[in-house]
C-alpha positions, 0 to 999 in steps of 0.5 A: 500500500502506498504511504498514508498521507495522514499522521494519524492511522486509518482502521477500516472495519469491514466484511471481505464480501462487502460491496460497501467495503471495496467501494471505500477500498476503491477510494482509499487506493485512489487516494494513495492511502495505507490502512489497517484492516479489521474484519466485521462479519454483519451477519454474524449472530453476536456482533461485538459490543466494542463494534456496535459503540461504533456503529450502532446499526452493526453494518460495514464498513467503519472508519477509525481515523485517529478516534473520529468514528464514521460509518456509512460508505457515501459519508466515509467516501466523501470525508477521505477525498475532502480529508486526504491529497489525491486526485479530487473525486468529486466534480467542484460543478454544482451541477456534475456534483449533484449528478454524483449524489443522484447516481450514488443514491440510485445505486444504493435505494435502487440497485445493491438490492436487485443486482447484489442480494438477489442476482450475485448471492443467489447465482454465487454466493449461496452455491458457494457456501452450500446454500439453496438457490431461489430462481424466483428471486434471481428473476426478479433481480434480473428485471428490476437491475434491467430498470435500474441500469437503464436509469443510470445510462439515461443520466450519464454523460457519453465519456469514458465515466459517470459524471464530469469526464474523471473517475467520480466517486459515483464511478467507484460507488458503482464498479463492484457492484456491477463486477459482482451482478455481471460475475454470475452464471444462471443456474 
């Protein structure tokens, strides 16, 4: 990992299947940030009272920088490009940056469902860990994410990214969402 370009160390809590973890895995990378790891199961039956202190819902991820606790990924995405040197990944247009939210909150009220819960768990993740298949949720994911995507390609500008022709942190929210929907084979 490339140098912290912080004095204070950065703990990032999280679950290794987490789309929401490798989204600010994504940003840290993109900032040039090294951070310590810390691995959260959210589906665990007890999660740990020290964790829960710091998010209180027991999802992931979780920052630790120096003591500020932060948890939900579009918060902890935003504080380490506002906080850390870096590329800037957020458009400064009031307009573009206002196309990044919507598309962030499109993919999270609209899309991790569809395409992560019920196509990418059902067709890989349950095989997986021995688990049955529900083909009626498959189905159903498969034509919500169709609207969904859809959605997302109308508001879109025709470059090689999301919004204001650079990687975004619209574009970091969505590519492991997208690389898990588009990793599955139906059974």
């Amino acid at each position: 990992m490339p140098a912290q370009t912080s004095s204070a160390p950065v703990t990032l809590h999280g679950y290794r299947y987490s789309v929401y973890l490798r989204i600010v895995r994504i940003v840290l990378a993109e900032k040039g940030m090294a951070y310590d790891d810390v691995e959260i199961d959210p589906f665990a039956e007890e999660i740990s009272q020290a964790y829960l202190a710091m998010n209180p819902f027991g999802r992931v991820p979780t920052l630790d920088h120096n003591g500020f606790i932060l948890y939900e990924t579009a918060a902890i995405a935003r504080y380490i490009d506002d906080r850390f040197d870096g590329p800037p990944l957020q458009p400064v247009e009031p307009h573009m940056r206002a196309r990044m939210v919507q598309i962030i909150s499109i993919i999270d009220s609209y899309g991790y469902w569809p395409m992560v819960r019920q196509v990418f768990s059902q067709c890989v993740f349950h095989p997986h860990v021995g688990e049955s298949v529900d083909q009626a949720e498959i189905k159903h994911g498969l034509e919500t994410s169709s609207r969904v995507l859809a959605a997302l390609e109308a508001l879109v500008e025709p470059e090689e990214f999301l919004v204001g022709g650079h990687p975004s942190l619209a574009d970091w929210h969505l590519a492991p969402m997208i690389d898990y929907f588009t990793s599955f084979n139906l059974p």
